[in-house]
C-alpha positions as semicolon CSV with decimal commas, in nm:
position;residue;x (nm);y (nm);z (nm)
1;X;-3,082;-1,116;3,553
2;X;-3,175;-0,840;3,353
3;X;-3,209;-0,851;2,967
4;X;-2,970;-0,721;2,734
5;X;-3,092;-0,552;2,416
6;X;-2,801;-0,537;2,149
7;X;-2,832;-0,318;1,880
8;X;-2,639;-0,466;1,584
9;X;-2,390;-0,255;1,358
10;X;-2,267;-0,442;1,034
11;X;-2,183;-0,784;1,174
12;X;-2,181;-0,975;1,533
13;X;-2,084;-1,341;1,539
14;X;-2,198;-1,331;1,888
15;X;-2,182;-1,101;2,234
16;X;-2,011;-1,179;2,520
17;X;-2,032;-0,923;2,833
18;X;-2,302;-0,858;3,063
19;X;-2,416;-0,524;3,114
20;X;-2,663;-0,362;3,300
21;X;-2,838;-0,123;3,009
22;X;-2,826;-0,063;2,663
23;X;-2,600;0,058;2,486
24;X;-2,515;0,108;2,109
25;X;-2,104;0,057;2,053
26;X;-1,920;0,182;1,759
27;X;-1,654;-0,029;1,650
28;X;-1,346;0,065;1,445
29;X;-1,295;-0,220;1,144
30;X;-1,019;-0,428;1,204
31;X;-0,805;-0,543;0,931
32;X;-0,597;-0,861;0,894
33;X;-0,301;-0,954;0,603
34;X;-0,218;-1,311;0,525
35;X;0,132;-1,375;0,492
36;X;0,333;-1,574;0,271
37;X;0,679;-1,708;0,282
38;X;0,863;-1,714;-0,046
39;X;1,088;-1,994;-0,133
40;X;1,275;-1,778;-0,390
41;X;1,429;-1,494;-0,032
42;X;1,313;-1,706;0,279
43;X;1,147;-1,436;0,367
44;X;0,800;-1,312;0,459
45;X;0,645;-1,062;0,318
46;X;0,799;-1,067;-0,010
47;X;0,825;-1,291;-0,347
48;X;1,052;-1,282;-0,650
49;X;0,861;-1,402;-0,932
50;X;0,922;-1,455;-1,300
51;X;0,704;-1,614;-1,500
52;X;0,486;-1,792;-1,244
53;X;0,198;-1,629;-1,087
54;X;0,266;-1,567;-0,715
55;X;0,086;-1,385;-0,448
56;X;0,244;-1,223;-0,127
57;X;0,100;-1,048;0,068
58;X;0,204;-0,884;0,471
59;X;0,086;-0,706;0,702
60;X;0,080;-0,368;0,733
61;X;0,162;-0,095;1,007
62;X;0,215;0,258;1,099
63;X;-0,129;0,430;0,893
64;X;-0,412;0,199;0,865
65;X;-0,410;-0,005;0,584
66;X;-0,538;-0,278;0,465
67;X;-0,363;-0,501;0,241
68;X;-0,532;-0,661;-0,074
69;X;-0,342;-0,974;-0,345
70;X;-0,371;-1,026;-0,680
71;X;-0,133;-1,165;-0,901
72;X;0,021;-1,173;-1,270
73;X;0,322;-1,192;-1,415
74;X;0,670;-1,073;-1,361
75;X;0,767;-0,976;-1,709
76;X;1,037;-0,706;-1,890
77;X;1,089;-0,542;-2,195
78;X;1,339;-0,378;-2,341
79;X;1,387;-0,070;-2,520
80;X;1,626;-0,050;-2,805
81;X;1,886;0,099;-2,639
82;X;1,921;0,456;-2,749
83;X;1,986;0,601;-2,426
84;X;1,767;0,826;-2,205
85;X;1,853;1,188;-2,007
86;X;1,982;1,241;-1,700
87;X;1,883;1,561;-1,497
88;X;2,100;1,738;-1,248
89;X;1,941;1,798;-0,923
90;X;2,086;1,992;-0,632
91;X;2,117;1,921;-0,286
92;X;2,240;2,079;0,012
93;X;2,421;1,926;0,281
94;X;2,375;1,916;0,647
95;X;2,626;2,230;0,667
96;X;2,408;2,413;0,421
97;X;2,631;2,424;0,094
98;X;2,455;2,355;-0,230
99;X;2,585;2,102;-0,485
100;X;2,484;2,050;-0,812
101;X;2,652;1,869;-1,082
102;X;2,485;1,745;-1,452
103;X;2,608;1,456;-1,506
104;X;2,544;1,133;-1,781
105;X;2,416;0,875;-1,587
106;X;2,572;0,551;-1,610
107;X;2,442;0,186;-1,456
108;X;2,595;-0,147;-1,519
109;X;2,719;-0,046;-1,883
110;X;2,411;0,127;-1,991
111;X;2,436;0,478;-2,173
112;X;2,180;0,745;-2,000
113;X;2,307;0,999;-2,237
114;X;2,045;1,182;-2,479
115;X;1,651;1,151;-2,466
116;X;1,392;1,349;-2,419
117;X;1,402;1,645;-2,155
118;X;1,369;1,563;-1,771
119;X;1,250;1,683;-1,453
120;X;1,493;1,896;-1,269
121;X;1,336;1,976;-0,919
122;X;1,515;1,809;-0,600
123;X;1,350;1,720;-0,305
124;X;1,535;1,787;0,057
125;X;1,888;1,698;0,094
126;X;1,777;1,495;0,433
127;X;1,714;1,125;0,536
128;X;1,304;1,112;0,553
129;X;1,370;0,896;0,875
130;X;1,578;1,100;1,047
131;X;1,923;0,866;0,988
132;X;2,126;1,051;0,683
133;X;2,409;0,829;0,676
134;X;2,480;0,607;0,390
135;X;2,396;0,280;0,425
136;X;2,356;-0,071;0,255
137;X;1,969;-0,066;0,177
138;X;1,842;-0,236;0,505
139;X;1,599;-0,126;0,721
140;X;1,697;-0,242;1,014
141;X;1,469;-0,581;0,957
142;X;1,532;-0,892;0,865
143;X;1,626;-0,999;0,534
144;X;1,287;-0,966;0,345
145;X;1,109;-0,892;0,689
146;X;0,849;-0,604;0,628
147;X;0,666;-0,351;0,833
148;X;0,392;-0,327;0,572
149;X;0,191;-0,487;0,302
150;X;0,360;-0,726;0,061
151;X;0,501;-0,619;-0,276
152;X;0,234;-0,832;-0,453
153;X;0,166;-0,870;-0,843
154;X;-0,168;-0,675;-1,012
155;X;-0,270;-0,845;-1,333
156;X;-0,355;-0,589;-1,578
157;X;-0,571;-0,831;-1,800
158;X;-0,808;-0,990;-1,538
159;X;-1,098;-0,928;-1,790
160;X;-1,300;-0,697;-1,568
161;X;-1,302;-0,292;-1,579
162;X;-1,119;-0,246;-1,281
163;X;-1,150;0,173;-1,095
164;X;-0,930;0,378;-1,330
165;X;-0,618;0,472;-1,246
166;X;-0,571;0,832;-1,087
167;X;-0,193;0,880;-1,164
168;X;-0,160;1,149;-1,435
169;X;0,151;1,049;-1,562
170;X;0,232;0,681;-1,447
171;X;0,490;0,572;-1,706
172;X;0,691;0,833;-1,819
173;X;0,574;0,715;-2,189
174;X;0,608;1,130;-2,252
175;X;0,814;1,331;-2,003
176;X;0,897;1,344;-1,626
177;X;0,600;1,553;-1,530
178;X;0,444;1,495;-1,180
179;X;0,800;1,287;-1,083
180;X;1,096;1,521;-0,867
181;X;1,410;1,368;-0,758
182;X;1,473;1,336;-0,403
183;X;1,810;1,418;-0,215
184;X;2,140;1,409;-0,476
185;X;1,952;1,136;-0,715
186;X;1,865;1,185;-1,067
187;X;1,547;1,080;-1,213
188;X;1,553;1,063;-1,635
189;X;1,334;0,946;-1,908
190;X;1,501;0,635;-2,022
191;X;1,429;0,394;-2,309
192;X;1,675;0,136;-2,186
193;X;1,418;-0,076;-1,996
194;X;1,056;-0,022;-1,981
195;X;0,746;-0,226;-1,839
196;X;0,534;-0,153;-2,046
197;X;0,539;0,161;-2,324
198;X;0,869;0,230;-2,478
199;X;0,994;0,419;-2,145
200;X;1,086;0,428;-1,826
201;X;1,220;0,630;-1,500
202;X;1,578;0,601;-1,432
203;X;1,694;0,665;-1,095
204;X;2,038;0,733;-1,076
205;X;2,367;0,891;-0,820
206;X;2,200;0,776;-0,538
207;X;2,444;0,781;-0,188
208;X;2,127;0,736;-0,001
209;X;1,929;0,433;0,050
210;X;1,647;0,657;0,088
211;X;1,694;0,901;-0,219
212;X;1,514;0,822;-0,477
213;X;1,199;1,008;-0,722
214;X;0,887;1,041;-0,560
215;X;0,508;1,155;-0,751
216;X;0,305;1,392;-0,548
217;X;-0,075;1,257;-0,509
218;X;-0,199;1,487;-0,275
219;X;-0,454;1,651;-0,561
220;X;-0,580;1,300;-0,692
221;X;-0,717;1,139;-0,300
222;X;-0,942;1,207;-0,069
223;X;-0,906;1,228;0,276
224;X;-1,030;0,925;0,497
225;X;-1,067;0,718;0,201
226;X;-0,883;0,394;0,110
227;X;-0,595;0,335;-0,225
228;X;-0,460;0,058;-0,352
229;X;-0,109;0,161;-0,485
230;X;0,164;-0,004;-0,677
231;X;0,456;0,055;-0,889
232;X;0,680;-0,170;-1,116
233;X;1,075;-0,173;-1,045
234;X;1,412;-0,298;-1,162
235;X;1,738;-0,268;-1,055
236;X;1,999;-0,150;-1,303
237;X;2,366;-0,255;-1,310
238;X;2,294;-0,447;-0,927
239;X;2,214;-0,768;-0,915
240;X;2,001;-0,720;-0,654
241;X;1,893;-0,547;-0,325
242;X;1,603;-0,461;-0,093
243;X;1,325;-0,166;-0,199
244;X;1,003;-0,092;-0,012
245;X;0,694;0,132;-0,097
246;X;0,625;0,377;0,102
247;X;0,424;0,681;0,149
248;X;0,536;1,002;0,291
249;X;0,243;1,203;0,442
250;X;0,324;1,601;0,567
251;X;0,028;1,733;0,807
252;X;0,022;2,134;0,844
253;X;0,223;2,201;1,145
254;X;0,313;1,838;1,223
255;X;0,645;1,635;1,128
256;X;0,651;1,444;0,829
257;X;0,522;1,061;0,865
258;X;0,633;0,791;0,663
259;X;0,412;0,445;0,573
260;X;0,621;0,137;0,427
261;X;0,308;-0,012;0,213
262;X;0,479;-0,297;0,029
263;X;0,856;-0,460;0,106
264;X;1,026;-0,679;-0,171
265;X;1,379;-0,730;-0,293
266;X;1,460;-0,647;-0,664
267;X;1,705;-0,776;-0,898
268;X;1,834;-0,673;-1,209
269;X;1,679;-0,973;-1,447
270;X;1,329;-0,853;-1,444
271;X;1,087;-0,586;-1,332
272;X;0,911;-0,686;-0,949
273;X;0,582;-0,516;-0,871
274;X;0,541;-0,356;-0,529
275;X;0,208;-0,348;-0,390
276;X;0,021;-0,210;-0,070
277;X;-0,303;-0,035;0,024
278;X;-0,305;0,327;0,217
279;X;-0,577;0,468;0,371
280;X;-0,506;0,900;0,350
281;X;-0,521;1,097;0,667
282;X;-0,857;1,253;0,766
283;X;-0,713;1,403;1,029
284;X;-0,521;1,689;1,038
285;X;-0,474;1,946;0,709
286;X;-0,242;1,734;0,486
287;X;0,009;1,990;0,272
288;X;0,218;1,697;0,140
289;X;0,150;1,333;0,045
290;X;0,421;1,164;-0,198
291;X;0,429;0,815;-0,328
292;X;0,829;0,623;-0,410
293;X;1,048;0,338;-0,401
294;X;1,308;0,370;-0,153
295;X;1,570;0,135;0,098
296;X;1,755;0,009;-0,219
297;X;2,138;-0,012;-0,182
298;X;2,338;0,270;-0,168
299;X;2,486;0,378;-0,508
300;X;2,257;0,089;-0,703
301;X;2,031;0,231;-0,985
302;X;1,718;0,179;-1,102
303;X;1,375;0,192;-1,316
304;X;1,059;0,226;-1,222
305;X;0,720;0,208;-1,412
306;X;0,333;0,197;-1,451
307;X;0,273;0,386;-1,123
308;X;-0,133;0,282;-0,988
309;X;-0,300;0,451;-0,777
310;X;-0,693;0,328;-0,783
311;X;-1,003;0,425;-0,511
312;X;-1,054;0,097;-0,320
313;X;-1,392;0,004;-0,364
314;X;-1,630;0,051;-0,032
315;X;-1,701;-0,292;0,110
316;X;-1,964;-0,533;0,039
317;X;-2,229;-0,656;0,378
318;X;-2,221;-1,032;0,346
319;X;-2,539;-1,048;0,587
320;X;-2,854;-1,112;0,430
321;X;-2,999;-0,943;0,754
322;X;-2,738;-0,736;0,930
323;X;-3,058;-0,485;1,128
324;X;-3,321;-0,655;1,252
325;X;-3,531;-0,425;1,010
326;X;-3,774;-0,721;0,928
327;X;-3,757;-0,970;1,178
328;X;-3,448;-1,248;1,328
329;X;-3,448;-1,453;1,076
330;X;-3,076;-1,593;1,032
331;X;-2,983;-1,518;1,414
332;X;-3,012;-1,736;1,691
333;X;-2,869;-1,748;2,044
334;X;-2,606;-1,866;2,170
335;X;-2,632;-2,107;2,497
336;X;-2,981;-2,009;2,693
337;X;-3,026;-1,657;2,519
338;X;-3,293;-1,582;2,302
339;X;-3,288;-1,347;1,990
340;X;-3,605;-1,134;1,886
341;X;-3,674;-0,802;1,743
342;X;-3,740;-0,447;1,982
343;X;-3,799;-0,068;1,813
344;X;-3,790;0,030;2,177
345;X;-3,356;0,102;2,049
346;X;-3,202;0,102;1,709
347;X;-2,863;0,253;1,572
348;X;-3,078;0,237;1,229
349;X;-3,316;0,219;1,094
350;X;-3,634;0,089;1,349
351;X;-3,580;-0,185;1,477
352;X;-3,274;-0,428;1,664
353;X;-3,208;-0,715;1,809
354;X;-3,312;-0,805;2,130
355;X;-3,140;-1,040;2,325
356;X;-3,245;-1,252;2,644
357;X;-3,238;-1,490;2,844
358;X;-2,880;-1,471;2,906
359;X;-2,681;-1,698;3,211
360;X;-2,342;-1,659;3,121
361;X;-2,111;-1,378;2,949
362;X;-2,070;-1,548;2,678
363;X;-2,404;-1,614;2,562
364;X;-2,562;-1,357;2,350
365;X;-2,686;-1,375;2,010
366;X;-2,497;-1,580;1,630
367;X;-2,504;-1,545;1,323
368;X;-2,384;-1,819;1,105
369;X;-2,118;-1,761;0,796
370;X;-2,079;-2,142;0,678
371;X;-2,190;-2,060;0,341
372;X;-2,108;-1,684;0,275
373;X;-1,706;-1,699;0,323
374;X;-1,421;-1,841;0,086
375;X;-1,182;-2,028;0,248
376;X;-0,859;-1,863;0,212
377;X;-1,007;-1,476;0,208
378;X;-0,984;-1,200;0,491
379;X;-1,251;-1,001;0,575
380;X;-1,338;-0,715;0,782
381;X;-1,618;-0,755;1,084
């Protein structure tokens, strides 16, 4: 049998394989999401809180992502009741005729008259997904089944200096500015509800589940690298309905691509925070990349607040000795094979392991992780 020299990466818990050379494989991280059921829907994927803290957390799909939990509070404020704007957008219609009315918005009793000036751009008249018939809000999915990362809660006060923020204007605390309405909705300033600040964003006139207000962060990423994103939300007016995150991503010469992040239902009793991770297209030349909350019910209002949109920090090697650099220490073979040290190959660095000995495929060479994992945590090999 001849020997088999494996040249280690970031992480091998052991090889299996024979092979008849050496060879130094690149592997593409893997990601896994823990998912919780929530007694409050019966669904997966998604968790109406109020005052306890609660995690949920899904998986994700479509763009690689990875999906990351925290928790806090659900909580709501109110403002003190003075009304907010509304803004008249225009849309055309399938047939190509323009419509554009200015209109007070009303939701469940609440005046959206006067306030503070709004943004007035509209998005495209069409359904993102290709279906631009009205519907109830679902998506197709099970009750509270998602196709992405949970709409989990992000405590602001965790006592650490987390990466700051990279949404310019993530509350609305001033104006509209980086927000445009999408399809026939409204978006206005609105001191009705708010999250946190004295204001809000009202979306309003929706006969879409899919229109909504959507913030641009094409300038603020970076290509190939990894965001956590979330958003705050609250129905107004409906007591309650479904709502996912999701991130709509326009290549140059491509069709537009759309990336559910986070799935959770809202209600009308307190604000729900939506939560996912998205990792931002290295590959092609992106010319569009917006952020919103869309499937809620046809015709049902809502606020949204305290948009986040934060780096994800790179990963941390829990190996003490993940190249061979030194010597084997912390490795040992599986089975018959034997583990040692070679700068005959390397991916980096000088040296590698070197593994013989081998009688079976699935003998090769360990590493042990009793001692460097927490139950309960997902990690990336």
């Amino acid at each position: 049998m001849k020997p088999l020299k494996v040249s280690l990466g970031v992480l091998l818990i052991t090889l299996v394989g024979c092979s008849d050379g050496n060879s130094d494989n690149d592997t593409g991280d893997s990601s896994t999401g823990d998912t919780d059921t929530s007694a409050d829907t019966g669904t997966t994927g998604s968790t109406g809180n109020t005052s306890n803290d609660s995690t949920s957390t899904s998986n994700t799909s479509s763009t690689s992502s990875t999906s990351s939990t925290s928790s806090a509070d659900d909580d709501s404020t109110s403002g003190d009741g003075t009304g907010s704007t509304s803004t008249s957008s225009s849309s055309t219609s399938p047939d190509g005729t323009e419509t554009g009315d200015e209109t007070g918005n009303t939701s469940g009793g609440e005046s959206t008259s006067g306030g503070e000036e709004d943004s007035t751009s509209t998005g495209p008249d069409v359904d993102p997904d290709g279906d631009s018939t009205g519907d109830d809000g679902s998506t197709g999915l099970d009750e509270g089944e998602t196709s992405a990362s949970s709409g989990e809660e992000t405590s602001g006060e965790t006592g650490e200096e987390g990466p700051p923020n990279l949404a310019a204007n993530p509350g609305f605390e001033t104006n509209t500015t980086g927000w445009q309405p999408w399809g026939g909705a409204t978006l206005t300033r609105s001191n009705l509800q708010a999250h946190s600040g004295s204001y809000a964003g009202l979306v309003a006139n929706r006969t879409m589940n899919w229109e909504s207000a959507v913030y641009s962060i094409l300038d603020i990423v970076e290509p190939g690298e990894s965001y956590d994103i979330s958003i705050w939300a609250r129905l107004s007016g409906t007591a309650a309905s479904a709502s996912q995150l999701t991130v709509n991503t326009t290549c140059v010469g491509e069709a537009a691509g759309f990336t559910q992040i986070a799935s959770r239902p809202l209600v009308d009793t307190e604000w729900r925070q939506l939560s996912g991770t998205y990792v931002v297209p290295d590959d092609c030349a992106l010319e569009a990349l917006n952020v919103y909350v869309d499937n809620v019910a046809v015709g049902a209002s809502y606020f949204i607040d305290d948009l986040s949109v934060t780096l994800r920090p790179p990963p941390v090697n829990l190996i003490a000795n993940p190249d061979f650099e030194v010597d084997a220490s912390g490795w040992f073979g599986f089975g018959s094979a034997a583990i040692t040290t070679t700068a005959d190959q390397f991916h980096e660095g000088a040296q590698s392991g070197y593994s013989t000995g081998r009688t079976a495929t699935w003998q090769g060479p360990a590493t042990s992780l009793l001692g460097i994992l927490t139950p309960g945590e997902s990690y990336t090999a």
